[in-house]
C-alpha positions, 0 to 999 in steps of 0.5 A: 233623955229628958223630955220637954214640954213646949212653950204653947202646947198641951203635950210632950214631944220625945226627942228620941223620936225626932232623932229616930225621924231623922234618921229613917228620913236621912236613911230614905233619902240615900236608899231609895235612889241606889234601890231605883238604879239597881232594879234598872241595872238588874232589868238592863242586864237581864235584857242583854243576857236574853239578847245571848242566850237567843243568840247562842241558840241561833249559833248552835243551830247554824253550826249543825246546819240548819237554819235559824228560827226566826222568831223567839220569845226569851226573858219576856221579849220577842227576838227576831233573827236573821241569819246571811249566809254570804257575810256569815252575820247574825242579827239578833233584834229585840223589844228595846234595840239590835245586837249583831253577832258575826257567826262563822259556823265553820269555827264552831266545834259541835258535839254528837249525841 
């Protein structure tokens, strides 16, 4: 390609580089929003697979007969549970909201060692 020296100016300008701008320009533009919205997602889902997990040891612990523990840290957040034995309800609350899971013990097949 041809460069050009501008009216008024001293130096030259490439016309490659003005299109290679454009493009990390344009390319910037579409790319940093999708990034933003997957690390939230990512962040998000990260949330609710500790909200289960919290969750699946509580019921595995309800299920061999004992009783729940009532705090636990998972995936950087702290849980808090409480477990009512009369409506069999689970309630599981964590740093950014509630997640309630209706346990019945009785239906939970249980391994021994």
């Amino acid at each position: 390609m041809k460069s050009t020296k501008l009216n008024g100016s001293s130096g030259y300008m490439l016309f490659e580089s003005l299109i290679a701008l454009a493009m990390v320009s344009i390319s910037l533009y579409v790319l940093i929003p999708h990034s933003v919205q997957f690390f939230t997602t990512l962040k998000a889902a990260g949330a609710e697979v500790a909200y289960w997990r919290v969750a699946q040891d509580q019921m595995q612990v309800i299920a061999e007969g004992g009783s729940p523990i009532g705090s636990q840290a998972s995936g950087g957040l702290l849980f808090i549970t409480t477990w009512n034995p009369e409506t069999a309800q689970l309630v599981v609350n964590g740093g950014d909201g509630t997640e309630r899971v209706e346990v019945h013990a009785e239906e939970i097949q249980t391994e021994g060692p």
